[in-house]
C-alpha positions as CSV (number, residue, x, y, z in Angstrom):
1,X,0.0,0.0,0.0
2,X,2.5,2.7,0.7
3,X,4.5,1.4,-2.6
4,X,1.5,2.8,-4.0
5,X,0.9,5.9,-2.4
6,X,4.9,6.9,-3.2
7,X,3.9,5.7,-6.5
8,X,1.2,8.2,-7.0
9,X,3.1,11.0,-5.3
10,X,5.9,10.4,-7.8
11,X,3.7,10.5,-10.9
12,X,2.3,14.0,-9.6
13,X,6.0,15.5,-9.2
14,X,6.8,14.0,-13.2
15,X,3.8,15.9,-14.5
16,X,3.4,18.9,-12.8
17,X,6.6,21.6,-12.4
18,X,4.4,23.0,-9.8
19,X,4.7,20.5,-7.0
20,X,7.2,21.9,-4.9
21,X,7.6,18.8,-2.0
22,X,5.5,15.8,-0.9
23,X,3.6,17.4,2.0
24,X,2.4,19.9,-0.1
25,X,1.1,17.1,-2.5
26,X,-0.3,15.1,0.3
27,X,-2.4,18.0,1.5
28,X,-3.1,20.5,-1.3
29,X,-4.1,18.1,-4.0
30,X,-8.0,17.0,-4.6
31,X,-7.0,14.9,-7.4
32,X,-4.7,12.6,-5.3
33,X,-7.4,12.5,-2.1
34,X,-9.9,11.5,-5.0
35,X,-8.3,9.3,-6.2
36,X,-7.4,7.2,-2.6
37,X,-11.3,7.5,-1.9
38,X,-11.8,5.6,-5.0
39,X,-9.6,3.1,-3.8
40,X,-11.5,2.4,-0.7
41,X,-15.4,2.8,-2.6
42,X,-13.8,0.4,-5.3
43,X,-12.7,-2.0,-2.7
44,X,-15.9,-1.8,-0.7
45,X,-17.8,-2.2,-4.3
46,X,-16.6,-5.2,-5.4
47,X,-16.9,-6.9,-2.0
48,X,-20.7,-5.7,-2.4
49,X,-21.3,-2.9,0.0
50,X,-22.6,-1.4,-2.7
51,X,-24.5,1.2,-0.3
52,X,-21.2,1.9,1.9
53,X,-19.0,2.2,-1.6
54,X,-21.4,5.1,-2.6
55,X,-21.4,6.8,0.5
56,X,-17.9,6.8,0.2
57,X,-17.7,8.0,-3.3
58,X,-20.2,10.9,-1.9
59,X,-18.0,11.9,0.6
60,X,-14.9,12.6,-2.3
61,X,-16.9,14.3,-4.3
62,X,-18.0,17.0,-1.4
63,X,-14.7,16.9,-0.4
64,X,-12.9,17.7,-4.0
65,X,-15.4,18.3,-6.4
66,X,-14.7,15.3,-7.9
67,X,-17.1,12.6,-8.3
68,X,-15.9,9.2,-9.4
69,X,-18.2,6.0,-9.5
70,X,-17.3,3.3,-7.3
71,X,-17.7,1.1,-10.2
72,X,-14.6,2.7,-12.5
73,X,-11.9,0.8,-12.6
74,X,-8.8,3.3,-12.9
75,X,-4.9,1.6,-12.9
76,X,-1.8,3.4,-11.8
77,X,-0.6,6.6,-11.5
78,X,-3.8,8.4,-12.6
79,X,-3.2,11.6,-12.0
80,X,-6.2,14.1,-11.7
81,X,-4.8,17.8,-12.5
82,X,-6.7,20.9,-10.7
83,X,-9.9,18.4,-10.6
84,X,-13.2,20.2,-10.2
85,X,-15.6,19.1,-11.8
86,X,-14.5,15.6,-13.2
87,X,-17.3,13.4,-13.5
88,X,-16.2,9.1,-14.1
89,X,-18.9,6.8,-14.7
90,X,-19.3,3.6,-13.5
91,X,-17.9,1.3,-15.8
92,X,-15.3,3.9,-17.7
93,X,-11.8,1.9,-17.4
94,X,-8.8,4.0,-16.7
95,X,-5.2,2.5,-17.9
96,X,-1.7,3.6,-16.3
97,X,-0.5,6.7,-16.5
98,X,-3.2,8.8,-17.4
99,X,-4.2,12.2,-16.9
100,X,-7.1,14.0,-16.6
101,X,-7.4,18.1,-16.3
102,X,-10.5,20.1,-14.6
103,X,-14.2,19.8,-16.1
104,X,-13.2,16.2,-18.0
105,X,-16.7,14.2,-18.5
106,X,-16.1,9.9,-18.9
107,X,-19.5,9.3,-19.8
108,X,-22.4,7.4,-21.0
109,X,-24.7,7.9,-23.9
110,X,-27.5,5.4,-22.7
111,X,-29.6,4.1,-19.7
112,X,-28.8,0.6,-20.8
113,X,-27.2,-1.8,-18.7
114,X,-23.5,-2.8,-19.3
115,X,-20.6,-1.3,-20.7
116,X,-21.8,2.3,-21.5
117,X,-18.6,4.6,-20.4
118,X,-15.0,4.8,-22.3
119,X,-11.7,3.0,-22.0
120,X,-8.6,5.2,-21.8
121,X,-5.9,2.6,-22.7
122,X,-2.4,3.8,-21.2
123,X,-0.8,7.4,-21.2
124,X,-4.0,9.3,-22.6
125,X,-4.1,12.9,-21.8
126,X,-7.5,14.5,-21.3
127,X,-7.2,18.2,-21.6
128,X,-9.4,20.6,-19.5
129,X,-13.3,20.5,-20.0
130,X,-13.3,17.3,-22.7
131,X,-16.4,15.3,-22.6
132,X,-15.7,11.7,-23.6
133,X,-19.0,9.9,-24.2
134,X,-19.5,5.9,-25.0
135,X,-18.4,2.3,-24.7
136,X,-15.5,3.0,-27.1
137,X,-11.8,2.8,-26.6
138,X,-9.4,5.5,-26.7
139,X,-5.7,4.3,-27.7
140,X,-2.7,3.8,-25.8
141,X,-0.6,7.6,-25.8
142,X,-3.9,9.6,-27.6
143,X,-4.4,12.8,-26.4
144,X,-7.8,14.8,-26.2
145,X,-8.3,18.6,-26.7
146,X,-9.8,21.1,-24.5
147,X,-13.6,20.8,-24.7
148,X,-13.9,18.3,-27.7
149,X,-16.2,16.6,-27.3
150,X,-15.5,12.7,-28.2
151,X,-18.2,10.3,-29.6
152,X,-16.4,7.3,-30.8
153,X,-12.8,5.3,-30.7
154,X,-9.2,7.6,-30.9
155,X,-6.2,5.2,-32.5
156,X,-3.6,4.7,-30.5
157,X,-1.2,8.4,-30.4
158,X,-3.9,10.4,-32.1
159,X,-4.9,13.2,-30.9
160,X,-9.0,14.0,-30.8
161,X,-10.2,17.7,-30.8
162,X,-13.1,19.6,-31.9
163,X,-16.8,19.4,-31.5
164,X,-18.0,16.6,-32.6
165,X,-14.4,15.1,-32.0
166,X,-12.1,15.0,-35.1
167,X,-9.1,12.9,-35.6
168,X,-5.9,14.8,-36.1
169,X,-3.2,12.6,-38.6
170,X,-0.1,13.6,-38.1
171,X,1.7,14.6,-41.7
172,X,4.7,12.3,-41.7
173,X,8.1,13.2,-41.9
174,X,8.8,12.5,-45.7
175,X,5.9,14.4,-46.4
176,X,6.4,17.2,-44.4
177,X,10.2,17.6,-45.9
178,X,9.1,17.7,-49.3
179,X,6.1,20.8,-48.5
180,X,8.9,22.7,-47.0
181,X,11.2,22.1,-49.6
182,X,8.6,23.3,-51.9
183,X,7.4,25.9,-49.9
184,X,11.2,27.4,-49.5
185,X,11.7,26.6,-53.7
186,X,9.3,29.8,-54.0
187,X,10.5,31.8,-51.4
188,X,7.6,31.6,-48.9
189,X,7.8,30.1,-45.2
190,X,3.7,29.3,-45.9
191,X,1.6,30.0,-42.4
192,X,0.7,27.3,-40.4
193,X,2.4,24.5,-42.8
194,X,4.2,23.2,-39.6
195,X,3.4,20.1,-37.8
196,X,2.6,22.0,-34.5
197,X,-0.6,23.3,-35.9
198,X,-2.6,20.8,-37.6
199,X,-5.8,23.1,-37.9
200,X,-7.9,23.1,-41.0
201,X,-5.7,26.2,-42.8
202,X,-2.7,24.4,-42.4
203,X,-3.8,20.9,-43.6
204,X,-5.2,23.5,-46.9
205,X,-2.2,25.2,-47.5
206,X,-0.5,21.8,-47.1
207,X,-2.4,20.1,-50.1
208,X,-1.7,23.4,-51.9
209,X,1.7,23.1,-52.0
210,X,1.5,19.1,-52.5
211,X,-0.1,20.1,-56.0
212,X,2.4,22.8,-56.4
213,X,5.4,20.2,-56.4
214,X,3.3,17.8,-58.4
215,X,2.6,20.4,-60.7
216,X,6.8,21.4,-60.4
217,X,7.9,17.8,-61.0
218,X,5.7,17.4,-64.2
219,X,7.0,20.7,-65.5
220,X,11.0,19.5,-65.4
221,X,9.8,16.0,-66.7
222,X,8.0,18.3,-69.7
223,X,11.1,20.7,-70.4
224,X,13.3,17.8,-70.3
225,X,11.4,16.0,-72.5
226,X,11.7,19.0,-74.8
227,X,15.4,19.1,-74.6
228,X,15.9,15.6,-75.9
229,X,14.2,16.4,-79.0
230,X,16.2,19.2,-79.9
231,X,14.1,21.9,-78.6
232,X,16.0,25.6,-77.1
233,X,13.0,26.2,-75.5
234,X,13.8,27.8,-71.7
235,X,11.0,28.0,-69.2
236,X,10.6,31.1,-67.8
237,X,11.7,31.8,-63.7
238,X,9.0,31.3,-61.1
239,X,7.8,34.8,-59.6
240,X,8.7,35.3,-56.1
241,X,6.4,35.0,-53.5
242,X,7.3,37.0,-50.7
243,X,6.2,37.1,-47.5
244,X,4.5,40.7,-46.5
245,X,2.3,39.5,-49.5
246,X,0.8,37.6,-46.8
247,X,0.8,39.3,-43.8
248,X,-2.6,40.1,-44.0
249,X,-3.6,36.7,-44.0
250,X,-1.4,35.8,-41.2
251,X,-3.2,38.4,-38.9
252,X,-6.5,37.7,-40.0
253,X,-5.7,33.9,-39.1
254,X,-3.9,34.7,-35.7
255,X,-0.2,32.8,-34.9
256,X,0.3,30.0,-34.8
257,X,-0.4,27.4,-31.9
């Protein structure tokens, strides 16, 4: 038992810079005092005192604003940031190493009996005011943006943001080379191309300057082609594209994330 309880103090010092010293994290934090109420409602739960386990989970939630069914069953080093307001249904499962932020919602979408909350494989990150809603799974490592709100399964490492919940892909790292390579060919750094803001602009401009080097790529093939069959034809330089062309469009968009 007290592995466990160094265990959990541990995982709050490797994920937030402002735990200062473990006395401070034994008294100051409702996620952790949660979280060992759960323990003991579980406990009491599957033993049947089904009465005594809820009386107990009532007793955490007046106490830290979090309410977690005595049913869940959550694995190690859960770690609840700032807390109010979490609500954890009955039979959500909770992996190791996960983390929930303030306002987070583990829920059910049906009065029906059986499995009718989520499963949050290990590492997933739910950020502040999410509302995960289902008998789905969420993968190992995915991560969920502030108030999304997430209807059905997340792949392992993806991240989920948006209402209704959309699937961010991650560009890969081929890919990504050749738009900036494209992108520098012409002189322009284009907004929001990088992989740190997958929003809706950025996944445009992206496919822009995919047909851009398709375009490029045919173009040599053509003059190429041209030049083999005895042709002095010279293709003309690509205009410049510089960037306080767009400046506009940068502030109308707002910087980057």
């Amino acid at each position: 038992m007290f592995e466990r309880v160094r265990e959990d103090i541990q995982s709050i010092f490797h994920r937030d810079p402002a735990a200062r010293n473990a006395l401070e994290v034994l008294t100051c934090y409702p996620g952790l005092h949660a979280l060992w109420l759960h323990r003991l409602a579980h406990g009491l739960w599957v033993h049947g005192w089904m009465w005594l386990a809820r009386l107990v989970s009532s007793f955490g939630r007046w106490l830290t604003g979090i309410e977690i069914h005595p049913g869940a069953k959550i694995g190690r080093r859960f770690f609840i940031d700032h807390g109010m307001g979490i609500v954890i249904g009955e039979t959500a499962e909770i992996g190791d190493d996960v983390t929930l932020y303030q306002g987070v919602t583990l829920g059910g979408t049906s009065w029906n009996k059986g499995k009718r909350h989520p499963t949050l494989e290990d590492g997933v990150v739910v950020g502040a005011g999410a509302k995960v809603l289902g008998p789905f799974t969420v993968g190992a490592g995915a991560k969920i943006g502030s108030n999304a709100v997430v209807t059905k399964a997340v792949p392992p490492g993806a991240t989920a943001v948006g209402i209704p919940g959309r699937i961010i892909v991650k560009p890969d790292d081929e890919q990504e080379a050749k738009r900036q390579q494209i992108a520098e060919k012409f002189g322009f750094d284009a907004y929001g191309v990088g992989r740190d803001m997958p929003d809706p602009v950025a996944r445009a401009i992206g496919q822009l300057l995919d047909h851009i080097q398709a375009m490029d790529g045919r173009l040599d093939g053509m003059c190429k082609a041209l030049t083999e069959l005895g042709s002095d034809y010279c293709a003309n330089a690509l205009p410049e594209l510089r960037e306080e062309d767009f400046a506009g469009v940068k502030e109308e968009v707002g910087p980057p994330a």
